[in-house]
C-alpha positions as CSV (number, residue, x, y, z in Angstrom):
1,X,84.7,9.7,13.6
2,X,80.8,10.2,15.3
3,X,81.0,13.6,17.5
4,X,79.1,11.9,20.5
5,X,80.9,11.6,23.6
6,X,80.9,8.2,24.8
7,X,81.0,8.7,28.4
8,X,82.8,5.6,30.5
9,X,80.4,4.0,32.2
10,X,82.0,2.4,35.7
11,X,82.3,-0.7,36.9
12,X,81.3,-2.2,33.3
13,X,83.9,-3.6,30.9
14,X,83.4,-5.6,27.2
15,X,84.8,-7.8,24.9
16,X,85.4,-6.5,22.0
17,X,88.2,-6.3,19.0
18,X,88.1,-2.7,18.7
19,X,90.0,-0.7,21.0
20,X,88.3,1.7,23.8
21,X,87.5,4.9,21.9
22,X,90.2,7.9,23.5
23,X,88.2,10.8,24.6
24,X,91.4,13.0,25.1
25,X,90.9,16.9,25.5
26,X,91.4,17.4,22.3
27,X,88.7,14.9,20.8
28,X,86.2,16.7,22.8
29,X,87.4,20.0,22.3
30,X,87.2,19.2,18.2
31,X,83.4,17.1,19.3
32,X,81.7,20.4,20.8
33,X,82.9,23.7,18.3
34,X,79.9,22.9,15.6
35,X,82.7,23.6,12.8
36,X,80.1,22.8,9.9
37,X,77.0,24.6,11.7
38,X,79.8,27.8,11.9
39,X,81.2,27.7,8.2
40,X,77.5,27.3,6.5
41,X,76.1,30.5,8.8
42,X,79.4,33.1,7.9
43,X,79.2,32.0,4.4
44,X,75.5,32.7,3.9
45,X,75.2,35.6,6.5
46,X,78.1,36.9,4.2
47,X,76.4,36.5,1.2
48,X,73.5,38.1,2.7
49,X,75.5,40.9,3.9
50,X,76.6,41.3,0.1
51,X,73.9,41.2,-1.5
52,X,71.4,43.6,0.7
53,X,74.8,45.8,1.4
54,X,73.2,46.3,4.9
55,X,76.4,47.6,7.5
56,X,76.6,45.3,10.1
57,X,73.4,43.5,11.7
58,X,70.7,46.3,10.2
59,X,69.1,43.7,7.8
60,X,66.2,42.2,8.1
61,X,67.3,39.2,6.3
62,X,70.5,38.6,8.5
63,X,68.5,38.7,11.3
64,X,65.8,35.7,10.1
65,X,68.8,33.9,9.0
66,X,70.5,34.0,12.1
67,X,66.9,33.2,14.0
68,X,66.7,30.4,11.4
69,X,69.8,29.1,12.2
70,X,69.7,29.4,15.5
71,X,66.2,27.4,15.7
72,X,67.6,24.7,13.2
73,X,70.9,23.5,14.9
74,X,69.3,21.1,17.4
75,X,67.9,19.5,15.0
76,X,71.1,19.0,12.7
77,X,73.0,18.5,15.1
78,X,70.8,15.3,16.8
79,X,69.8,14.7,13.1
80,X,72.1,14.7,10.1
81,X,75.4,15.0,12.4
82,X,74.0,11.9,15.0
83,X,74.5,13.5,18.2
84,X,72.5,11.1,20.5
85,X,73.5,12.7,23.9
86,X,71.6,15.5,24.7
87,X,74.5,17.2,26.7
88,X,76.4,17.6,23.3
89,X,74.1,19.1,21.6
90,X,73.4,21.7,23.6
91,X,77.0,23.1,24.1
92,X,77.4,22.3,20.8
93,X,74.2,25.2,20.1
94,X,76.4,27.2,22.9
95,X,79.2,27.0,21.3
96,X,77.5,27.9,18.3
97,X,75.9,31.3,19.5
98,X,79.0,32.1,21.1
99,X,81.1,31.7,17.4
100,X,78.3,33.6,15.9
101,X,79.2,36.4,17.8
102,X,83.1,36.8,18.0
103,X,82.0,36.9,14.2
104,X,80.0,39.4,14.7
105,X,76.8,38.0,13.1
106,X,73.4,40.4,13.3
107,X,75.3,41.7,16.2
108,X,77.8,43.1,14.6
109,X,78.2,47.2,15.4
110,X,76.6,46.6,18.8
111,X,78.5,48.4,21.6
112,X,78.4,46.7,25.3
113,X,80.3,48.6,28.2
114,X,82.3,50.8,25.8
115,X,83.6,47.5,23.6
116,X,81.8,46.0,20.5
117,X,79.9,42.7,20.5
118,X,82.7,41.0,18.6
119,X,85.3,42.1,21.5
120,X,83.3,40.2,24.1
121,X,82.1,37.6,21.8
122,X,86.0,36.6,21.3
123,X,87.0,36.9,25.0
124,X,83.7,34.6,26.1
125,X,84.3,32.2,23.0
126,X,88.1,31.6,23.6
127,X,87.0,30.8,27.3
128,X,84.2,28.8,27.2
129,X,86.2,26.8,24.0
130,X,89.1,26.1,26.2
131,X,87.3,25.1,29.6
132,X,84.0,23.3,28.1
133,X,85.8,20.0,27.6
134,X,86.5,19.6,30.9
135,X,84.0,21.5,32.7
136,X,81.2,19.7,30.7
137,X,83.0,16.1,30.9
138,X,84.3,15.6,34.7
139,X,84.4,11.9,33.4
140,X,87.2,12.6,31.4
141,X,89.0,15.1,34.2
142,X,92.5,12.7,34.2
143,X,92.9,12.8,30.3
């Protein structure tokens, strides 16, 4: 299944034997949290965190990791996972900082307004995952 959006263009209709590709909330929802972008970056920032045994975000490598990271996923994502539409991709990378966050990442042990990083990371992530699908896609607003 590609993770670009098709978006329904109006007015035009084809002929063709496949069936019209269904965009629900939950395709798109799956589509823009960067599951494989997520998964590499805890596994390696943990490693990371293992190996230099650095307490929360206080190592030097975490931090070029994460920077590293952060500058690479437009690329994979446009790339390697074929995102053509340049609206995916970056809420993808949103969705992507966001995750990095509620994990924590070179942020972890930070304190904002009396909560950590990883409080308000989870609270912004858990909102912005459950309202970009529609938000992002008005196209899609009946499904």
């Amino acid at each position: 299944m590609p993770r670009d959006i098709i978006l329904p263009i109006k007015g035009v209709t084809t002929q063709s034997d496949e069936p019209a590709p269904d965009f629900s909330y939950m395709d798109r929802l799956v589509k823009l949290v960067p599951v494989d972008l997520i998964t590499v970056y805890i596994s390696i920032f943990n490693i990371i965190k293992a190996a230099t045994g650095a307490d929360g975000g206080r190592s030097i490598p975490q931090w070029v990791f994460y920077g590293l990271m952060v500058a690479v996923a437009p690329y994979y994502l446009y790339k390697i996972a074929k995102i053509k539409a340049w609206r995916t991709i970056i809420i993808c990378w949103i969705s992507f900082l966001l995750w990095v966050c509620c994990f924590g990442g070179p942020f972890e042990g930070f304190i904002i307004g009396g909560a950590s990083i990883q409080l308000w990371g989870t609270i912004v992530t858990a909102v912005f995952t459950l309202a970009i699908p529609r938000a992002a896609f008005p196209e899609f607003a009946k499904s």
